[in-house]
C-alpha positions as CSV (number, residue, x, y, z in Angstrom):
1,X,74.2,10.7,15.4
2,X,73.2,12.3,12.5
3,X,76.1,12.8,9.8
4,X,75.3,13.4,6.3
5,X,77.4,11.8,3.4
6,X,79.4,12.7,0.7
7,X,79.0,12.1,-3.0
8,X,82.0,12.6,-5.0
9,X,83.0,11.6,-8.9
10,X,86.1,10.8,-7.8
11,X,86.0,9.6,-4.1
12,X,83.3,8.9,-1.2
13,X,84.0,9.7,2.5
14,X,83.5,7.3,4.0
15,X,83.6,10.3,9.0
16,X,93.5,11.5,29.8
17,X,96.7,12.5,28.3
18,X,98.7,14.9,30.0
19,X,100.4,18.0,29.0
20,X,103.2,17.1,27.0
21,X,101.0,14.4,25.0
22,X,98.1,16.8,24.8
23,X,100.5,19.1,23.2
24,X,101.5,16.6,20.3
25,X,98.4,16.3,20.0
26,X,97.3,19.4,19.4
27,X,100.2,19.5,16.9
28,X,99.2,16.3,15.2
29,X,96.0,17.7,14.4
30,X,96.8,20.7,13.2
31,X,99.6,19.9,11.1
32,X,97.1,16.9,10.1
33,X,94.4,19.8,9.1
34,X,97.1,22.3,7.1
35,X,97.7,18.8,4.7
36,X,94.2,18.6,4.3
37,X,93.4,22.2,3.3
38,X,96.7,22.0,0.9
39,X,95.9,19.1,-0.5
40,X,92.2,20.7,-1.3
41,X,93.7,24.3,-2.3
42,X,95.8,21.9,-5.0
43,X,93.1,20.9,-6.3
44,X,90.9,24.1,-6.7
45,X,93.8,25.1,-8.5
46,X,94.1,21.7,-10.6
47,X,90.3,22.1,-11.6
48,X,90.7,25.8,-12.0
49,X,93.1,25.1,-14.9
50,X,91.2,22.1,-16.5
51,X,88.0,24.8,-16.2
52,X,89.8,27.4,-18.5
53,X,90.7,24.2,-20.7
54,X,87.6,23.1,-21.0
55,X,84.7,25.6,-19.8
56,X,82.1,23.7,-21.0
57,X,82.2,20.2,-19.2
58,X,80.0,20.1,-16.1
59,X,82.5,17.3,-14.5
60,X,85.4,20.4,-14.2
61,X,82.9,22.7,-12.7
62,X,81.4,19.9,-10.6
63,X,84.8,18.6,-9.4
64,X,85.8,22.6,-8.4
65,X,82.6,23.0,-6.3
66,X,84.1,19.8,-5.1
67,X,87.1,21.1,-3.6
68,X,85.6,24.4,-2.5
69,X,83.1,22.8,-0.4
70,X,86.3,20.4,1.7
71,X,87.2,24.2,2.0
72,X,84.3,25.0,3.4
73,X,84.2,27.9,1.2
74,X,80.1,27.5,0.7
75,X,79.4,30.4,-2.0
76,X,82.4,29.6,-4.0
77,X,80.8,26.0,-3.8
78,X,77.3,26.7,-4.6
79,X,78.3,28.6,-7.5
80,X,80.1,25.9,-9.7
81,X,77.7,23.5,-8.7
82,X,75.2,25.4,-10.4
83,X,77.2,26.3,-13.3
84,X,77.6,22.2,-13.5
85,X,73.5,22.7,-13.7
86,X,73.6,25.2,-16.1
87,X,75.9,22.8,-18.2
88,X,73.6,20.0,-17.4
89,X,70.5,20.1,-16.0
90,X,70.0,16.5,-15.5
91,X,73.7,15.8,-13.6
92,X,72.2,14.4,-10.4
93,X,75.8,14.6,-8.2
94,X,75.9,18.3,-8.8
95,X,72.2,19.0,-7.2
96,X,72.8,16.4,-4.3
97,X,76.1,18.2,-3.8
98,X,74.4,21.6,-4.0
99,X,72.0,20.2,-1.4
100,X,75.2,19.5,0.6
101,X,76.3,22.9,0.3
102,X,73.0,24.3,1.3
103,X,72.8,22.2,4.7
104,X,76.2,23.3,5.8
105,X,75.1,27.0,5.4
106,X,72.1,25.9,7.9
107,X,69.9,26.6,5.1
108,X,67.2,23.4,5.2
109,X,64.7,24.2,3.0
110,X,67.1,24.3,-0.4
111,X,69.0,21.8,1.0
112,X,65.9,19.6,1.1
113,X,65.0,21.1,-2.3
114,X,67.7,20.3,-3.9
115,X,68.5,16.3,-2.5
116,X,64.6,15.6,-3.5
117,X,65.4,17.0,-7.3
118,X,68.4,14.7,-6.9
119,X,66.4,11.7,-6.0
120,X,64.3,12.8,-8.7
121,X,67.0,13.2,-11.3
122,X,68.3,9.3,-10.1
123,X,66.3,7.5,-8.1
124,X,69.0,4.1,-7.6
125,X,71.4,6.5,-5.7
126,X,71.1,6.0,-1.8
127,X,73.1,9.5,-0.6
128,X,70.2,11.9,-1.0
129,X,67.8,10.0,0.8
130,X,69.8,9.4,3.6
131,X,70.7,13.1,3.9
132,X,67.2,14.1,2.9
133,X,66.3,12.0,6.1
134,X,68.8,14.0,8.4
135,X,67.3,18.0,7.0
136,X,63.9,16.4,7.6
137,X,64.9,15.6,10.9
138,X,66.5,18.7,12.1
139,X,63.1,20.6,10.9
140,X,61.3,18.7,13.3
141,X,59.5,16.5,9.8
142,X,59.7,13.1,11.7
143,X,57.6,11.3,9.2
144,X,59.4,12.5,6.8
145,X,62.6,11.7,8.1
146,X,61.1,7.8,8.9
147,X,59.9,7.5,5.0
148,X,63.6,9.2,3.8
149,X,65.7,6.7,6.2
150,X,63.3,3.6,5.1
151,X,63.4,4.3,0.9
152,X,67.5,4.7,2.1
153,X,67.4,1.3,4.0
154,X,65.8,-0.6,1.0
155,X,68.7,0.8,-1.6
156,X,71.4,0.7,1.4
157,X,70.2,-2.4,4.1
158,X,74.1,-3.0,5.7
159,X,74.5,1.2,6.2
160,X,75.9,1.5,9.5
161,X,73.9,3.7,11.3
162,X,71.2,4.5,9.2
163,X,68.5,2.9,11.6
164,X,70.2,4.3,14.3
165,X,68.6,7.4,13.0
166,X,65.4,5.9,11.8
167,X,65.3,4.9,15.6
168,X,66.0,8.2,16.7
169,X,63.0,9.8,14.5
170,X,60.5,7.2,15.6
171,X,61.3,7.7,19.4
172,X,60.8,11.8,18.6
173,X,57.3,10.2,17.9
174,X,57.1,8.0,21.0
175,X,57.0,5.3,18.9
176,X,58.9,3.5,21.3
177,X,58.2,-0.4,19.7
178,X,59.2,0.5,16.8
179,X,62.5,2.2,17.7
180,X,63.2,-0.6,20.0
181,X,62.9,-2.8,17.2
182,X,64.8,-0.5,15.0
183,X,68.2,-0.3,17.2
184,X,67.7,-3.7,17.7
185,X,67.9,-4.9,14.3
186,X,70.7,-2.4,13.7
187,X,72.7,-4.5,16.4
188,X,71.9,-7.6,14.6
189,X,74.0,-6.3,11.6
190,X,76.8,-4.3,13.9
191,X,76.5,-5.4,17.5
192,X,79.2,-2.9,18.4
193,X,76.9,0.0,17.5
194,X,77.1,1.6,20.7
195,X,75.0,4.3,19.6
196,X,72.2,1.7,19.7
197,X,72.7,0.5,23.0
198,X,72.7,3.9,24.6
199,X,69.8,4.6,22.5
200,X,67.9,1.3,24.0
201,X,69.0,1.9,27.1
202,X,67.2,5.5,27.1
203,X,64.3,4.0,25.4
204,X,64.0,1.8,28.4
205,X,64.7,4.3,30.7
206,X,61.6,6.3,30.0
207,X,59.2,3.2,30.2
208,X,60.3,3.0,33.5
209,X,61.8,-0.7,32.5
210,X,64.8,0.0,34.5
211,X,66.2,-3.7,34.3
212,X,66.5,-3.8,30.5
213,X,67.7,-0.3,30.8
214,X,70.6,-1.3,33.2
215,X,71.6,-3.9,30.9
216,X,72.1,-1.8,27.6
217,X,73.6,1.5,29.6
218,X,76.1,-0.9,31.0
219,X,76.5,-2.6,27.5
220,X,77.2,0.7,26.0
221,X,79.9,1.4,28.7
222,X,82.0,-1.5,27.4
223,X,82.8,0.7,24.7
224,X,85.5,3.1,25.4
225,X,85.2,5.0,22.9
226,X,81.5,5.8,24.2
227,X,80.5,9.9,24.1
228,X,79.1,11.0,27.3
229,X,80.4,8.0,29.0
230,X,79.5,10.1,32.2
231,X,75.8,10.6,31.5
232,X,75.7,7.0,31.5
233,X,77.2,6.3,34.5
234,X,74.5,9.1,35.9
235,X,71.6,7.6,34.5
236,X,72.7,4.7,36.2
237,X,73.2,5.5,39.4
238,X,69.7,7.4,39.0
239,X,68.1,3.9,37.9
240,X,69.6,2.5,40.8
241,X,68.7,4.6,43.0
242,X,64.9,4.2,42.4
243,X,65.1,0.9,42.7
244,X,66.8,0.9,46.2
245,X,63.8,3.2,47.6
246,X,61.5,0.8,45.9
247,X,63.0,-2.5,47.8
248,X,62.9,-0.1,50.9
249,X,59.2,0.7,51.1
């Protein structure tokens, strides 16, 4: 469930058929993904001529890494964003971005680095933390993931999905009353949050309360839009079936 966010000057981003259909499709999307790249190839080239305009704003060199990173093009990324540094050391968007940068190359540690100088640089701004919380949480740093996710919560309390992954760090700890209460209050602001009601359901699942663990698996299958809608369904034919051989002895 984790999915880091974007921090931009100029915008934020927000994330059965058959042959024939499949086909369009496949079209659709990649005709949809050729827009995107030229759209983002414009504008390194837009930013590449406002940089020999003016060299010495950090917003020109920021707003390049920018575009190079919706390339995907990491190095070419990193390095403006660190030329924005260079320009101005205190420009909190550039680090968190750099941080960005760093976690899509797989590399945690500087990306963690870099979102806690952002945090340090401007504390009021909730995108590091909540990223911060994600690299904690792929290092195995639970606690440090809960703390991230909670400082995010009290800057950001109607973020969809934020608790969803607070709920996911505290069951890695087998804190299970916590995360239960965690997806569950995450369902009283968006009680179509799937995501949580799988996540209960699991919960439930491995404290062997199989009736509260029917009721959120099949709660979650309302959803068609549901991943794994088939692991599910398993989990609940397994429930069901351990409670047949219970009524049979």
């Amino acid at each position: 469930m984790n999915r880091e966010l974007h921090w931009n000057m100029e915008k934020r981003e927000s994330e059965i058929v058959d042959g024939f259909i499949l086909f369009l499709l496949i079209l659709f999307l990649c005709l949809g993904t050729f827009h995107r790249n030229s759209l983002w190839n414009d504008e390194v080239a837009l930013w590449k001529d406002c940089l020999k305009k003016s060299p010495q704003k950090e917003r020109v060199h920021h707003n390049l890494g920018y575009a190079y990173l919706q390339l995907k093009q990491w190095d070419e990324a990193a390095k403006k964003f660190e030329e924005a540094l260079q320009l101005n050391p205190r420009y909190a968007i550039s680090m968190f971005n750099l941080g960005l940068t760093y976690y899509r190359k797989g590399s945690l540690d500087e990306a963690i680095d870099c979102y806690q100088k952002a945090i340090t640089l401007d504390s009021t701004i909730p995108e590091p933390l909540y990223n911060l919380g994600i690299a904690y949480y792929e290092k195995g740093l639970y606690l440090e993931a809960i703390e991230a996710y909670k400082k995010f919560l009290d800057l950001k309390p109607d973020h969809k999905n934020a608790r969803v992954n607070l709920g996911l760090a505290y069951s890695k700890l087998k804190q299970w009353e916590l995360a239960i209460q965690t997806f569950k209050e995450e369902l009283k602001y968006y009680p179509d949050n799937f995501y949580a009601y799988g996540y209960l359901g699991f919960i439930y699942m491995e404290l062997k309360d199989y009736p509260n663990a029917l009721y959120y698996f099949k709660k979650a299958l309302t959803y068609p839009d549901l991943p794994d809608a088939e692991g599910f369904r398993k989990a609940i034919t397994s429930i069901e079936t351990v409670q047949r051989q219970r009524e049979g002895k």
